[in-house]
N, CA, C and O atoms as CSV, one atom per row, in Angstrom:
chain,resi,resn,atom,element,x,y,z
A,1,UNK,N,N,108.890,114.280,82.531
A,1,UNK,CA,C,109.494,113.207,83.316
A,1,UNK,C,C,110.749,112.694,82.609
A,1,UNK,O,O,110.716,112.705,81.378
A,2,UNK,N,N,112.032,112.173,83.316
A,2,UNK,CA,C,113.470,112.242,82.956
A,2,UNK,C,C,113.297,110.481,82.784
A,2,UNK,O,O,113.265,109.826,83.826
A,3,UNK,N,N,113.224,109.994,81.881
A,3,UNK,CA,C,113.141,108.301,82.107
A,3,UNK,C,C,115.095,107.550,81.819
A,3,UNK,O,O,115.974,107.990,81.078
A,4,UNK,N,N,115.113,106.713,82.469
A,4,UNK,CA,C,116.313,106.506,83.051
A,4,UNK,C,C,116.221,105.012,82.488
A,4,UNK,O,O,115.734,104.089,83.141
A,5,UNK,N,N,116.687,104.897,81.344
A,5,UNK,CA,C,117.176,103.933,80.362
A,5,UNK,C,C,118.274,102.987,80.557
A,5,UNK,O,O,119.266,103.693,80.745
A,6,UNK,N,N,118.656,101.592,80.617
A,6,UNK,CA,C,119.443,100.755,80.338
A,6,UNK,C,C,120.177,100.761,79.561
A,6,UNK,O,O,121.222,100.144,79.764
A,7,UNK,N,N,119.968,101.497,78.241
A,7,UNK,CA,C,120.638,101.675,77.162
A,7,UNK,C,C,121.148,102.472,76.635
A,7,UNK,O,O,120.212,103.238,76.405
A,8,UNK,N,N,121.942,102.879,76.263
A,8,UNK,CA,C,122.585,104.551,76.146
A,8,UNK,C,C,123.805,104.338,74.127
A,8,UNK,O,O,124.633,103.494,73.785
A,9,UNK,N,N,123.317,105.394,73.504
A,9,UNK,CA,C,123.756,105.855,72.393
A,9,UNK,C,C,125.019,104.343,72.348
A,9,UNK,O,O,125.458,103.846,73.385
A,10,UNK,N,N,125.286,104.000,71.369
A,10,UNK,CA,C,126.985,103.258,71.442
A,10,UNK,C,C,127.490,102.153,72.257
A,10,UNK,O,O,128.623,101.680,72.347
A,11,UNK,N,N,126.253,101.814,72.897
A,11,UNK,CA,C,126.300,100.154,73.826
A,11,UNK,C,C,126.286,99.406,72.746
A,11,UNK,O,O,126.218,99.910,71.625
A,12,UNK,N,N,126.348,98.110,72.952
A,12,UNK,CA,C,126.531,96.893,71.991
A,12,UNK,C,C,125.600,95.995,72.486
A,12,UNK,O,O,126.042,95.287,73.391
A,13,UNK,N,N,124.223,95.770,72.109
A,13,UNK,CA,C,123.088,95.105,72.377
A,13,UNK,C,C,122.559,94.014,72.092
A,13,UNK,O,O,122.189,94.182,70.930
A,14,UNK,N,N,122.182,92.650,72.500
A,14,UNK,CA,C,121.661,91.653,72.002
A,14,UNK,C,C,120.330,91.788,72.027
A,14,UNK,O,O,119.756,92.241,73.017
A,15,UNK,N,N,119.590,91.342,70.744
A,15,UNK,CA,C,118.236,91.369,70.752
A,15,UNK,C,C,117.389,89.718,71.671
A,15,UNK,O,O,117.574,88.586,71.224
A,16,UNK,N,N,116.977,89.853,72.273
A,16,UNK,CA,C,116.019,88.794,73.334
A,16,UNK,C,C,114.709,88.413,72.722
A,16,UNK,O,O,113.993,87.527,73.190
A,17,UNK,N,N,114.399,89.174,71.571
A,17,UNK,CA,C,113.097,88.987,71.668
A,17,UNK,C,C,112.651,89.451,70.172
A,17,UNK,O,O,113.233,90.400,69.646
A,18,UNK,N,N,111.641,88.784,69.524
A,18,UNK,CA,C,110.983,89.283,67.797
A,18,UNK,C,C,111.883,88.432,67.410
A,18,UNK,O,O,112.534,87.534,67.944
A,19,UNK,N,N,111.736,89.163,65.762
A,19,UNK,CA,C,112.286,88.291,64.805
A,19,UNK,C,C,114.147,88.138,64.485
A,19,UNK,O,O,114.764,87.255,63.890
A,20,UNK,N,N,114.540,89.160,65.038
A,20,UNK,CA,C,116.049,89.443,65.358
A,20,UNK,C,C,116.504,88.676,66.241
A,20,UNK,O,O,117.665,88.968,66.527
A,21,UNK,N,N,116.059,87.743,66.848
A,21,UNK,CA,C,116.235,87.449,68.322
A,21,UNK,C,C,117.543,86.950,68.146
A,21,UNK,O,O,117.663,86.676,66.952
A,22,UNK,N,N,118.426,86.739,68.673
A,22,UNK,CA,C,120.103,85.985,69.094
A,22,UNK,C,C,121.075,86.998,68.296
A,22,UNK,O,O,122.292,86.966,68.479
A,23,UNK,N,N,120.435,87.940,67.360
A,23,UNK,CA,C,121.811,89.167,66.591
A,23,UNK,C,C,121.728,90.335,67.971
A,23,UNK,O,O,120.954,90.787,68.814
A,24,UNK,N,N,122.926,90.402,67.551
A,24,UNK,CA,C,123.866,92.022,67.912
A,24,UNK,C,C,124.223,93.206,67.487
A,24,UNK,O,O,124.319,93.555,66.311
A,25,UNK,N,N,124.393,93.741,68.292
A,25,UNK,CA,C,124.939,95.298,67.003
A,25,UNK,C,C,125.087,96.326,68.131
A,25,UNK,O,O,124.894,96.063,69.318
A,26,UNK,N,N,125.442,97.501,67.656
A,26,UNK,CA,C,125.455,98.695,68.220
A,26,UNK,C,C,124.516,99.986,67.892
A,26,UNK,O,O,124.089,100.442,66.831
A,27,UNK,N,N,124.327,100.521,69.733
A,27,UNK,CA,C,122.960,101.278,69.239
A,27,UNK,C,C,123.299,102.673,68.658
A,27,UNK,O,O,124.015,103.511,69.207
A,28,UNK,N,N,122.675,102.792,67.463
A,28,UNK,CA,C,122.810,104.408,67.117
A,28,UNK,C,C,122.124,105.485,67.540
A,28,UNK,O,O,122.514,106.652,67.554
A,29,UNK,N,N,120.842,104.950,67.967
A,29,UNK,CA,C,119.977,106.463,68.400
A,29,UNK,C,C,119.200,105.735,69.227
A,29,UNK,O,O,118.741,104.663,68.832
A,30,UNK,N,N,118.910,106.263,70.634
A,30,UNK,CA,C,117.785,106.013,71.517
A,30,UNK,C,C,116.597,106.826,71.540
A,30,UNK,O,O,116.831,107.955,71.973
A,31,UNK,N,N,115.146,106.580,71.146
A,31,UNK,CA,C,113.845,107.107,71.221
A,31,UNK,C,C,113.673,106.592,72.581
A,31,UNK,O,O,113.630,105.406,72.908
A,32,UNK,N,N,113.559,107.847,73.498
A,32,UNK,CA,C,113.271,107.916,75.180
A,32,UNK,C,C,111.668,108.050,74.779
A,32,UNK,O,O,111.070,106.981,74.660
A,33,UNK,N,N,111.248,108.736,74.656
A,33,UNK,CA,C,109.857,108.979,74.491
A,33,UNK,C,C,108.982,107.749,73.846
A,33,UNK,O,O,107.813,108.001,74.136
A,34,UNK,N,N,109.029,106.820,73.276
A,34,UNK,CA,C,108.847,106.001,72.780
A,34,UNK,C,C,109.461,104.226,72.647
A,34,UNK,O,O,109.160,103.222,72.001
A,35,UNK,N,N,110.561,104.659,73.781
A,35,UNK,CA,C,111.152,103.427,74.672
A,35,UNK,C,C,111.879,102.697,73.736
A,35,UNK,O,O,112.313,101.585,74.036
A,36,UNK,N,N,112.080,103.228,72.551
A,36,UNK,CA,C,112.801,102.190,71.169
A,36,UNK,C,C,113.886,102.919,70.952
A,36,UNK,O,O,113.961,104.145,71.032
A,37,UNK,N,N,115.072,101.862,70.563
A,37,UNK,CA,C,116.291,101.786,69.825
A,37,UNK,C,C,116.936,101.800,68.925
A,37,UNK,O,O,116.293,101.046,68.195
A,38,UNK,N,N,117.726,102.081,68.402
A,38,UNK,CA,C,117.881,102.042,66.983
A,38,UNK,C,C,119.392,101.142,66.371
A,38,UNK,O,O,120.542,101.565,66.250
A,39,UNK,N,N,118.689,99.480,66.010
A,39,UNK,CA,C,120.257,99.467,66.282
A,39,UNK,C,C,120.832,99.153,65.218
A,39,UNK,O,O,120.098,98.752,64.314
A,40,UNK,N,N,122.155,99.216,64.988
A,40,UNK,CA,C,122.793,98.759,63.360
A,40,UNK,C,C,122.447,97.742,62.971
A,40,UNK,O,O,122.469,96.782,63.741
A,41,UNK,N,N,122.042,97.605,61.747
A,41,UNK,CA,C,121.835,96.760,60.844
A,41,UNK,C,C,120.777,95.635,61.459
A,41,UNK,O,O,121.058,94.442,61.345
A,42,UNK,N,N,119.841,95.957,61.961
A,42,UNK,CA,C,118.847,94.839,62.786
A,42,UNK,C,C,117.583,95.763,62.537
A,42,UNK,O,O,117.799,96.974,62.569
A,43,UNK,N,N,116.285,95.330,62.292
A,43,UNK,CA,C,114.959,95.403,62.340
A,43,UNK,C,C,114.982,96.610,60.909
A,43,UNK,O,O,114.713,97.810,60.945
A,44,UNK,N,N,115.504,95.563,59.446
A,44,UNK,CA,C,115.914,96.978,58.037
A,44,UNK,C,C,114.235,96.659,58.029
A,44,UNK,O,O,113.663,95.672,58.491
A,45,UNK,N,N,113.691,97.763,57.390
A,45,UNK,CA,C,112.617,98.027,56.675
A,45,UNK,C,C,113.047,98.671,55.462
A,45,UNK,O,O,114.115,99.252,55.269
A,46,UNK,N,N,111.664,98.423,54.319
A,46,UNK,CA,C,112.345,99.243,52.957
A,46,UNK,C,C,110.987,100.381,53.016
A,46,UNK,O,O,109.776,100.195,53.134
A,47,UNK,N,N,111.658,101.378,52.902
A,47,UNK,CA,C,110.922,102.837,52.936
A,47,UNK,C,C,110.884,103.510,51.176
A,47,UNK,O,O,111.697,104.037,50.416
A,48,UNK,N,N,109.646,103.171,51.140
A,48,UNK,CA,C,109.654,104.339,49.488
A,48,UNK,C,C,109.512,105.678,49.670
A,48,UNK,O,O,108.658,106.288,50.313
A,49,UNK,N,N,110.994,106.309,48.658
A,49,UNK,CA,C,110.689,107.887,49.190
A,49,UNK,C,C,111.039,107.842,47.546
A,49,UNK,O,O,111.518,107.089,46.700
A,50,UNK,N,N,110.237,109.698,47.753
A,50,UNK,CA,C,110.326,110.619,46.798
A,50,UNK,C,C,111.455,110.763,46.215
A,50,UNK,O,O,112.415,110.732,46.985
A,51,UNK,N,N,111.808,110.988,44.554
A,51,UNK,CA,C,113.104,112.280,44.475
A,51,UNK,C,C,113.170,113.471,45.083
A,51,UNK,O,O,112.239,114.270,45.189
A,52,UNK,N,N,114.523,113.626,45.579
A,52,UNK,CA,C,114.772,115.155,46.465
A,52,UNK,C,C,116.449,114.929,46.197
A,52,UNK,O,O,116.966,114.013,45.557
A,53,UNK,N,N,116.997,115.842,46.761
A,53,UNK,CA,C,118.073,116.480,46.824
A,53,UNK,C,C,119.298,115.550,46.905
A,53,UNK,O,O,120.209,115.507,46.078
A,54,UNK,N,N,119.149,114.601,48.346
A,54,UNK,CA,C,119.756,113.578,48.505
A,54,UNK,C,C,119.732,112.352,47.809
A,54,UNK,O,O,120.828,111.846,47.569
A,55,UNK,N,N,118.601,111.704,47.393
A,55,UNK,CA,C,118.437,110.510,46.934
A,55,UNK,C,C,117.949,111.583,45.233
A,55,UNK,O,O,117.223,112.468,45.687
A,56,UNK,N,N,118.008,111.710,44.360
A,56,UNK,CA,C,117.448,112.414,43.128
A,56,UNK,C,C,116.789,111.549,42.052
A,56,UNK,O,O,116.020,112.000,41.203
A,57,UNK,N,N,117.241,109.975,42.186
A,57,UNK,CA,C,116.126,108.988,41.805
A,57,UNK,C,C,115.170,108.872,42.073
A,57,UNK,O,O,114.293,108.932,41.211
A,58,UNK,N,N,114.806,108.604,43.672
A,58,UNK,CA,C,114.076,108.561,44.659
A,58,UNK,C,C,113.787,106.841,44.834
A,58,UNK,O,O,114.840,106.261,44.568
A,59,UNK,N,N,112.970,106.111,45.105
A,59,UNK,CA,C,112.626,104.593,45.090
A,59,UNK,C,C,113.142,104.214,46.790
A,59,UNK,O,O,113.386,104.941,47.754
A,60,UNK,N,N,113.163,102.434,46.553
A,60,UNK,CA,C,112.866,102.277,47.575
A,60,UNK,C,C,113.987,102.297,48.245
A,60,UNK,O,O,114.991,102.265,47.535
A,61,UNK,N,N,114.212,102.354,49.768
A,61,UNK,CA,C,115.455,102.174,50.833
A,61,UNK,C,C,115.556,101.434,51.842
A,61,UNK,O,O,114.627,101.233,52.624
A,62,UNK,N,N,116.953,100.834,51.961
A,62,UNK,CA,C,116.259,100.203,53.720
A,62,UNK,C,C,116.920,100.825,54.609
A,62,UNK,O,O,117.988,101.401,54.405
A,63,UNK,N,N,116.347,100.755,55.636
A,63,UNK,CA,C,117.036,101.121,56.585
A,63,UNK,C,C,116.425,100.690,58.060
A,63,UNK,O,O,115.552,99.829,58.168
A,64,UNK,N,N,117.129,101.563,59.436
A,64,UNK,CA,C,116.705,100.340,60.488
A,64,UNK,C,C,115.751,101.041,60.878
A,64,UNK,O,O,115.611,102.245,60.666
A,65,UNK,N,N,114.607,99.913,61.824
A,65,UNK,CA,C,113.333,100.813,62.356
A,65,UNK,C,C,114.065,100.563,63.762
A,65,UNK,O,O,115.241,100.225,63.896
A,66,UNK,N,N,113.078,100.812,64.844
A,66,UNK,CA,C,113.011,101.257,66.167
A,66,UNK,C,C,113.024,99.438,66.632
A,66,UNK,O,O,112.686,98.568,65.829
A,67,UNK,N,N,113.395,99.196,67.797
A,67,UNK,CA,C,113.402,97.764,68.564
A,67,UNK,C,C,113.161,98.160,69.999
A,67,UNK,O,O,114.162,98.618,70.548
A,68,UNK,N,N,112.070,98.093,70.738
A,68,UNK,CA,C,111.780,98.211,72.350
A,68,UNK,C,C,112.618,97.738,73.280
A,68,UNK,O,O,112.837,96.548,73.502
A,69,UNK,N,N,113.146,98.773,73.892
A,69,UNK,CA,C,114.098,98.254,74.855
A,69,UNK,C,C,114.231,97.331,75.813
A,69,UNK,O,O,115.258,97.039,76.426
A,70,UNK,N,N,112.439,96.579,75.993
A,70,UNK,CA,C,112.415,95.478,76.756
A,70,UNK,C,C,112.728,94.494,76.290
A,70,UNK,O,O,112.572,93.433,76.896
A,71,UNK,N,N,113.365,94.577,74.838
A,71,UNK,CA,C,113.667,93.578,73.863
A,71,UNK,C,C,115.291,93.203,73.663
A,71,UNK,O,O,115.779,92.216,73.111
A,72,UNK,N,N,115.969,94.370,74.323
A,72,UNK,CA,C,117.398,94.405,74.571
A,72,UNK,C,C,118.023,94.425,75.439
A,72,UNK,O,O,117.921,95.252,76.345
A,73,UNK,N,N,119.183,93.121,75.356
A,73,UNK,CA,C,120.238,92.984,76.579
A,73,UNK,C,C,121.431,93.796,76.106
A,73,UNK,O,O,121.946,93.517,75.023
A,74,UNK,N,N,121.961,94.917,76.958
A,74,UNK,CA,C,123.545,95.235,76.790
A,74,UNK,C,C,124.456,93.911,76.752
A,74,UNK,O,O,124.030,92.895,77.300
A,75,UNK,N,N,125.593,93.913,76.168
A,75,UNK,CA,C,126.447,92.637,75.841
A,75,UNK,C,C,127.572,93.308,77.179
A,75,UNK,O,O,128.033,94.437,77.346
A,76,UNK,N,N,127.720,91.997,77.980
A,76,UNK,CA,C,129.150,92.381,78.942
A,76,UNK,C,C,130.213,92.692,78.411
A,76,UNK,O,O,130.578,91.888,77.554
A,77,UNK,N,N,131.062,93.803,78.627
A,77,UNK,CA,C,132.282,93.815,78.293
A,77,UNK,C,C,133.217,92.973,78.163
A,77,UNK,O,O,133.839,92.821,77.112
A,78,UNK,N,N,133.477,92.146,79.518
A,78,UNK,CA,C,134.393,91.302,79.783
A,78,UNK,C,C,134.002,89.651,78.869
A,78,UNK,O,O,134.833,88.971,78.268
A,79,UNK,N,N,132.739,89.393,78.997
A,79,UNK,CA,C,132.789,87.683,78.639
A,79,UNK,C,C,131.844,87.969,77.320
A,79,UNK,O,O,131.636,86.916,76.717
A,80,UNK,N,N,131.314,88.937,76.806
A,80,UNK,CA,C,130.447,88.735,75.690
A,80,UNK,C,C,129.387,88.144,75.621
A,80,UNK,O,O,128.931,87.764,74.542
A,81,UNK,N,N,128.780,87.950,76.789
A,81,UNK,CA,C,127.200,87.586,76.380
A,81,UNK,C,C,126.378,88.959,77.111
A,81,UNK,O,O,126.842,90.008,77.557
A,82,UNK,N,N,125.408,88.613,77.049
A,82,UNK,CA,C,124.290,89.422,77.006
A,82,UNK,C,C,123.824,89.275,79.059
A,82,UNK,O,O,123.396,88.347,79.745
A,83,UNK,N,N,124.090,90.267,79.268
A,83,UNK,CA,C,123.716,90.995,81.128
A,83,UNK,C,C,122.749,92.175,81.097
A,83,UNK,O,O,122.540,93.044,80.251
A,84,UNK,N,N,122.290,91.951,82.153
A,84,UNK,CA,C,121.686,92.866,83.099
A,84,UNK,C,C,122.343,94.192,83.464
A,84,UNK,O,O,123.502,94.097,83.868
A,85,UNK,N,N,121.926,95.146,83.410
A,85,UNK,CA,C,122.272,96.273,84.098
A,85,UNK,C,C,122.101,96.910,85.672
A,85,UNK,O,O,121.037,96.899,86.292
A,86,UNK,N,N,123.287,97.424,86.139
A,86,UNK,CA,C,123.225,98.089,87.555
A,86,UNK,C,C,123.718,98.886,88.115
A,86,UNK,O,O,124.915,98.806,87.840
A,87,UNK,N,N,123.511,99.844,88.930
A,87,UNK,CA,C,123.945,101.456,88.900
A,87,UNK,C,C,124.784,101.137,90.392
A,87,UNK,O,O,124.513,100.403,91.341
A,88,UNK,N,N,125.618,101.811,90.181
A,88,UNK,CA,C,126.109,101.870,92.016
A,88,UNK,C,C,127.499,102.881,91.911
A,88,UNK,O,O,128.256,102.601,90.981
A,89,UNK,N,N,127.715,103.514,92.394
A,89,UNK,CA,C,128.758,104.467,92.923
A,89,UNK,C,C,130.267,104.015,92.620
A,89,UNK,O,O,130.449,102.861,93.007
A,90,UNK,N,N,131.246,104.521,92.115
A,90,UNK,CA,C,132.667,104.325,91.594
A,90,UNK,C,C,133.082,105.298,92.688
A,90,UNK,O,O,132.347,106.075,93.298
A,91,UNK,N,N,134.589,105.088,92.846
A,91,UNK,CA,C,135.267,105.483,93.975
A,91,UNK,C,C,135.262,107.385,94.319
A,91,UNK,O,O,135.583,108.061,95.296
A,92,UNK,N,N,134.720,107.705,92.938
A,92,UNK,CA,C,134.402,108.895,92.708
A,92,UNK,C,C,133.835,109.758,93.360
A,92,UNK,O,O,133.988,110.969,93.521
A,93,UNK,N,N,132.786,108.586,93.918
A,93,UNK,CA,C,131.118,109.105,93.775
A,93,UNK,C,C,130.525,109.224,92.886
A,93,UNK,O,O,129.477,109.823,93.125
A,94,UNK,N,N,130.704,108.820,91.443
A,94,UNK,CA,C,129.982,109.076,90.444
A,94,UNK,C,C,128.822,107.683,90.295
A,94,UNK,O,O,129.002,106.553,90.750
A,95,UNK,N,N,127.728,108.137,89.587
A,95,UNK,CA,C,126.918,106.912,89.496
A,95,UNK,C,C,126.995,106.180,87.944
A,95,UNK,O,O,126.528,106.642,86.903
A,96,UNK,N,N,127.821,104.740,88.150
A,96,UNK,CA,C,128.309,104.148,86.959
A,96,UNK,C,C,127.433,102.699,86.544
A,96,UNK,O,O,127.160,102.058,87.559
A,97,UNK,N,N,127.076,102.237,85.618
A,97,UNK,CA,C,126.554,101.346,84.950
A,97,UNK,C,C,127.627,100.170,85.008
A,97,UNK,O,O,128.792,100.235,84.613
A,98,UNK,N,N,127.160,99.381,85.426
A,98,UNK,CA,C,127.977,98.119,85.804
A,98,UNK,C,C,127.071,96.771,85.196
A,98,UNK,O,O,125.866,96.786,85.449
A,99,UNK,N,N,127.715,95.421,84.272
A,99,UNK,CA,C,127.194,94.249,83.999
A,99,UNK,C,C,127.195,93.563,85.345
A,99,UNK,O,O,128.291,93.529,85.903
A,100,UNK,N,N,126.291,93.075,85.897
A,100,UNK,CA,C,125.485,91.879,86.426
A,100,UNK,C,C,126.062,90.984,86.564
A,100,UNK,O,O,126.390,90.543,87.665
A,101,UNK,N,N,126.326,90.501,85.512
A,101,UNK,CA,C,126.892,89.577,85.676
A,101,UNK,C,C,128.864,88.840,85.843
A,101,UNK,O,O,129.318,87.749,86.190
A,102,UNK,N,N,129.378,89.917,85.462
A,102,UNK,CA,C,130.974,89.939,85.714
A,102,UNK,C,C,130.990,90.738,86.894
A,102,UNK,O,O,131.517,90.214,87.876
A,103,UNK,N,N,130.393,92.227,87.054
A,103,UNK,CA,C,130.515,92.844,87.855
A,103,UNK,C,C,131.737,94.004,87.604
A,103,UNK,O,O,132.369,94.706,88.394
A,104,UNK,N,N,131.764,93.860,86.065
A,104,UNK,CA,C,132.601,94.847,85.522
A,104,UNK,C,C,131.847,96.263,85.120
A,104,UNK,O,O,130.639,96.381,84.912
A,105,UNK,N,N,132.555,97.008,85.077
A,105,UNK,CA,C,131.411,98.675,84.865
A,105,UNK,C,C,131.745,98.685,83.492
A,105,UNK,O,O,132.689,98.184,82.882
A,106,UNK,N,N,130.653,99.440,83.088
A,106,UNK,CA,C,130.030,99.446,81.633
A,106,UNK,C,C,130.549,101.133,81.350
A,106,UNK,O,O,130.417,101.991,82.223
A,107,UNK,N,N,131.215,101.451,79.836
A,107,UNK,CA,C,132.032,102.445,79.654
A,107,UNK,C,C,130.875,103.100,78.950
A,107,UNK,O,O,131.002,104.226,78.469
């Protein structure tokens, strides 16, 4: 099944909800299968890893975990707060992502 997400790689997201709630950022990786986000510098965890190749100390790291997408608003282009998403047809015919609330399309 093809699940059809609000959120896409490189949007700029406000968190709504947990302990992040009122920060922003941009998303780096979307988990479809698992409905979570990945966004800069929001939800760090510290991960203890092994020495290997990359890290050759090894110890602890942070980095970001996953945030549920029912937990994230896309930020409007035009006014900078945090909208709703909506699909509808450009002069194209193509089907484009548009804010809610300006009514500006989302790039």
């Amino acid at each position: 099944m093809n699940k059809k997400l609000h959120i896409k790689k490189g949007d700029t997201v406000c968190v709504i909800a947990g302990n992040e709630r009122g920060k922003s950022g941009k998303v780096l990786e979307v988990i479809k299968d698992k409905d979570r986000a990945i966004v800069e510098g929001l939800n760090m965890i510290s991960k203890h890893t092994r020495p290997n190749a990359k890290n050759p100390q090894g110890g602890i790291i942070k980095k970001e975990a996953g945030i549920h997408i029912s937990n994230l608003l896309v930020m409007d282009p035009s006014k900078g707060v945090p909208t709703r998403i909506g699909r509808r047809r450009n002069a194209d015919g193509k089907l484009v992502r548009y804010a809610k609330k300006s009514g500006e399309e989302i790039k």
